[in-house]
Rosetta silent file (secondary structure, phi, psi, omega in degrees, C-alpha in Angstrom):
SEQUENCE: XXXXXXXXXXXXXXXXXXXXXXXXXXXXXXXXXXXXXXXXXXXXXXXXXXXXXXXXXXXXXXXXXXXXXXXXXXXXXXXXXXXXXXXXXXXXXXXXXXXXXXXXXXXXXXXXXXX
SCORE:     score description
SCORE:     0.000 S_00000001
   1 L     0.000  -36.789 -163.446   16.380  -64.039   13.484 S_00000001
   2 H   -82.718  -23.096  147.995   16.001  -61.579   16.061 S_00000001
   3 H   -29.180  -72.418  172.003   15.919  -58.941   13.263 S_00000001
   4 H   -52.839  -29.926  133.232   13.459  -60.427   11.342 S_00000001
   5 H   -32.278  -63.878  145.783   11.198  -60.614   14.475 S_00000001
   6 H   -20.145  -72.144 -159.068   11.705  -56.898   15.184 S_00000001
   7 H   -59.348  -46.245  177.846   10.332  -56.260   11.698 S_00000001
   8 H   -89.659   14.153  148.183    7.273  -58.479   12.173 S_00000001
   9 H   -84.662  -31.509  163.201    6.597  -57.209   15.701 S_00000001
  10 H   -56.524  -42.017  179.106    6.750  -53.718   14.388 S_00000001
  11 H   -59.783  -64.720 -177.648    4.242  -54.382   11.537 S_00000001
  12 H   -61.933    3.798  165.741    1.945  -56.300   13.783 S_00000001
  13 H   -84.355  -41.257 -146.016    2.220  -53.196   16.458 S_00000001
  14 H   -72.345  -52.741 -135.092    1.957  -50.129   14.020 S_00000001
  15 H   -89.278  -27.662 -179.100   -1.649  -51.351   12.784 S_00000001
  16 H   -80.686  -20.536  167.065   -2.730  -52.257   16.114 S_00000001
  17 H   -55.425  -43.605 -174.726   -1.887  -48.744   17.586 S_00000001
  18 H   -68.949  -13.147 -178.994   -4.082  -47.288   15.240 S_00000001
  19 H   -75.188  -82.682  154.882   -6.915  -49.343   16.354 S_00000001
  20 H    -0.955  -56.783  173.927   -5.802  -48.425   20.013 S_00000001
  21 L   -75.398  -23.825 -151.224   -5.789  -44.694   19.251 S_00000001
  22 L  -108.808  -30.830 -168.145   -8.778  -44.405   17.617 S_00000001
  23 L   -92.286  -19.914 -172.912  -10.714  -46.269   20.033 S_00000001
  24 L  -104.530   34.259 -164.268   -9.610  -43.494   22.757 S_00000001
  25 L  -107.957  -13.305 -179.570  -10.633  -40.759   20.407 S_00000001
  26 L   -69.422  -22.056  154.453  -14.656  -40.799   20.940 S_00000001
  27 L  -152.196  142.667 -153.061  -14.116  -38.009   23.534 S_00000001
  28 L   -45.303  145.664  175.658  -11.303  -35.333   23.153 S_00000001
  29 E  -145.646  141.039 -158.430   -8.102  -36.236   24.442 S_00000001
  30 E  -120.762 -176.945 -125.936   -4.858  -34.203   23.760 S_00000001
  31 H   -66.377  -41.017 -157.141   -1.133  -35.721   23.382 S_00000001
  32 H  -102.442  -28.633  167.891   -0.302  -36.832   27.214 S_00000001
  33 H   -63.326  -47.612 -140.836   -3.875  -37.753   28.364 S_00000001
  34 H   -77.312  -92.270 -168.518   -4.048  -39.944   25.200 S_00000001
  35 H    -9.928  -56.852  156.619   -0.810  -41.628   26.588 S_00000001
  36 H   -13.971  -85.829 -154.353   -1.923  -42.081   29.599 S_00000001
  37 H   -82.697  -16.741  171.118   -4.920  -43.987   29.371 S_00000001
  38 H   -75.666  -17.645  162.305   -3.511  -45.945   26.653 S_00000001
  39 H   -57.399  -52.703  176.549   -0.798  -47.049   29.759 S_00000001
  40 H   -53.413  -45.499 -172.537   -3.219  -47.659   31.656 S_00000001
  41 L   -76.953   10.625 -174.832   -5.250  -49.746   29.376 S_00000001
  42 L    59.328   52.734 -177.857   -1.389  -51.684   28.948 S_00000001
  43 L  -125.072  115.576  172.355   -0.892  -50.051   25.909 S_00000001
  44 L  -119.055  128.536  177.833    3.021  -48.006   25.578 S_00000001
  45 L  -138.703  146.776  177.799    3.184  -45.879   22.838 S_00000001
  46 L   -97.535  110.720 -160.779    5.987  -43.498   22.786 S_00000001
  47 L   -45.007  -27.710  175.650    5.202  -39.650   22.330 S_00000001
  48 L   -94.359   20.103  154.537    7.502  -39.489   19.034 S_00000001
  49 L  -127.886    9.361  169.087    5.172  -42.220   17.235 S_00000001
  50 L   -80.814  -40.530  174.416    1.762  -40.800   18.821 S_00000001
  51 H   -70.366  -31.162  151.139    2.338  -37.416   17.492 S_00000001
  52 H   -43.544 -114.494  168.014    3.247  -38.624   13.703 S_00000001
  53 H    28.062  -78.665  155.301    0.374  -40.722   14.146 S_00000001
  54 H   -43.018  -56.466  175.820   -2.051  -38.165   15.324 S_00000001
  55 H   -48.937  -28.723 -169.544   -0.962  -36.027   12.375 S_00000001
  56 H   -86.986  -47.811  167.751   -1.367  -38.694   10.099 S_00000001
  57 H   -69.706  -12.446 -173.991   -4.881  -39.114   11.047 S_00000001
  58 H   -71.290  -55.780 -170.998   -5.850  -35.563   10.990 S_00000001
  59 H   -80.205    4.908  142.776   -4.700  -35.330    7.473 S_00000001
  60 L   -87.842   20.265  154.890   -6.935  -38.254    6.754 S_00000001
  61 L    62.015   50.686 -173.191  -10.220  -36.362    7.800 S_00000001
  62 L  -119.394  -24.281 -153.085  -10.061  -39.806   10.776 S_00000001
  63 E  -160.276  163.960 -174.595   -9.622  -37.261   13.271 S_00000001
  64 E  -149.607  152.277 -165.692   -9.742  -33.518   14.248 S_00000001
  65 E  -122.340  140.836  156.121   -7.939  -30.847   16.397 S_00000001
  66 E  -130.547  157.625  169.069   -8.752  -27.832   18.289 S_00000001
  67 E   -96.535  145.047  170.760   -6.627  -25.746   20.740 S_00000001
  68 E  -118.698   97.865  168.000   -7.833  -25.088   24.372 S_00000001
  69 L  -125.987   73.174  168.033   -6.383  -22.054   25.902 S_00000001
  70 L   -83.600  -49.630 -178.174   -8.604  -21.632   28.514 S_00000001
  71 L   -87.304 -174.933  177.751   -5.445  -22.797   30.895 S_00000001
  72 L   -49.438  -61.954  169.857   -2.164  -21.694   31.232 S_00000001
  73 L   -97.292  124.793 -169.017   -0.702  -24.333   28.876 S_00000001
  74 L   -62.764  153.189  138.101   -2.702  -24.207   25.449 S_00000001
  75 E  -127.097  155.778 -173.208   -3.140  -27.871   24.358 S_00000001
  76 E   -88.672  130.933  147.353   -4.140  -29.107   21.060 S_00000001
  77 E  -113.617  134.583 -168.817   -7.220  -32.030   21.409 S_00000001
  78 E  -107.851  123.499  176.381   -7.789  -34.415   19.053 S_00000001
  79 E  -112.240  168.582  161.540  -11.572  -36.412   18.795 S_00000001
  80 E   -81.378  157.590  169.000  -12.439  -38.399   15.946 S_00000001
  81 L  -109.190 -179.285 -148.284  -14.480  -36.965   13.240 S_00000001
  82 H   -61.801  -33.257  174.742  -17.968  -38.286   12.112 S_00000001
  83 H   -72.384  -17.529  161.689  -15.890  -40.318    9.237 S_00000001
  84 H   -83.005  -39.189 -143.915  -13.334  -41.574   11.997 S_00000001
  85 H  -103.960    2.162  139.793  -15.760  -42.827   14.352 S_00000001
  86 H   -46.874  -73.730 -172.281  -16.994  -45.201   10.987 S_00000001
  87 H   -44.458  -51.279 -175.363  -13.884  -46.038   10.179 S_00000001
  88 H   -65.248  -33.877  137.472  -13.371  -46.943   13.571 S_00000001
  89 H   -30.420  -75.269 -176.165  -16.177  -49.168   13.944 S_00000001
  90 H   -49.964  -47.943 -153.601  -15.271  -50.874   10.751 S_00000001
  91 H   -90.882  -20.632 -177.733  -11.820  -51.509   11.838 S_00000001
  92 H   -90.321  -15.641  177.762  -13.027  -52.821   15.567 S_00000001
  93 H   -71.411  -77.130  153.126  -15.160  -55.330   13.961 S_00000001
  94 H    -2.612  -53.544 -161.857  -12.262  -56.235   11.407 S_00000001
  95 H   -97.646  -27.762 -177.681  -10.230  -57.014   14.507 S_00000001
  96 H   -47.009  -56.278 -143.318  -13.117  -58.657   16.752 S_00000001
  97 H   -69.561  -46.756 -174.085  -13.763  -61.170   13.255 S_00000001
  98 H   -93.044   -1.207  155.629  -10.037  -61.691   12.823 S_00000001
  99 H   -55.697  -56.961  173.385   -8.828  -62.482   16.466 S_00000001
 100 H   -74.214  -14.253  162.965  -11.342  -65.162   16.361 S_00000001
 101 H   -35.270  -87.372  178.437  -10.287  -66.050   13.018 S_00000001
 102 H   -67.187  -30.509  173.334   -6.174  -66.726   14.764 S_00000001
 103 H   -59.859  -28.403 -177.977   -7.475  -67.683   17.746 S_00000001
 104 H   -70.182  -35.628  158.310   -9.247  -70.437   15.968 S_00000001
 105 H   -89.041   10.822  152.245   -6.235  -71.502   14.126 S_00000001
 106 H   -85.699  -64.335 -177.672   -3.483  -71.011   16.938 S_00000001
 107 H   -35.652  -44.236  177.589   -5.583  -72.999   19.190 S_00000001
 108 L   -70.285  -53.351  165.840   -5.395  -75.763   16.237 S_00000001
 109 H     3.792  -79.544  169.731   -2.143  -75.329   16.422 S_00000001
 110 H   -77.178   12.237  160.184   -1.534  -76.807   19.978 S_00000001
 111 H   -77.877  -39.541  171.161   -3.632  -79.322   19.292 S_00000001
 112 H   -57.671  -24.361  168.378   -1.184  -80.500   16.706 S_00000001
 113 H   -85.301  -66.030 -135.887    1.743  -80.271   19.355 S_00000001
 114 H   -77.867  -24.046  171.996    0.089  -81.983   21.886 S_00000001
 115 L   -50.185    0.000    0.000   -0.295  -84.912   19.433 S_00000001
């Protein structure tokens, strides 16, 4: 069982990262900031699924890159692009409509235990 759990706590994580990443992408942020604030916000994402991730969105025009070597250490920042910050809308509504969606049916849920 605790397998089988794994699998559907990974599935229900990976889609919610992307929401999660996406949402901190509306003004540039580059690999270890993004971490950050997604800790902060009680979000842990691990640098060798942020970076996939990031890459993944880039090559799906969701997101965009530039280098800053204005400092010492160059860093790549990633923003969304005008077709990411759509997507990204669409996808926070998506999740607003279907949270209340399971909340409305978990909530029946315990009513049916409490019976």
């Amino acid at each position: 069982m605790s397998s089988l759990l794994d699998t559907f706590m990974t599935e229900l994580r990976r889609g919610t990262l992307t929401l999660a990443v996406l949402s901190q992408l509306r003004t540039p942020q580059y690999g270890y900031s993004l971490v950050q604030r997604l800790e902060h916000a009680g979000v842990a994402i691990e640098q060798s699924t942020l970076y996939p991730l990031l890459r993944r969105l880039e090559k799906q025009e969701l997101v965009t890159s530039s280098w800053d070597t204005t400092e010492s250490r160059p860093r790549k920042y990633y923003v969304l692009s005008d077709y990411g910050m759509e997507v990204y809308l669409q996808l926070k509504d998506e999740w607003t409509k279907m949270t209340l969606e399971l909340t409305s049916i978990l909530k029946g849920d315990e009513n049916l235990e409490s019976d």
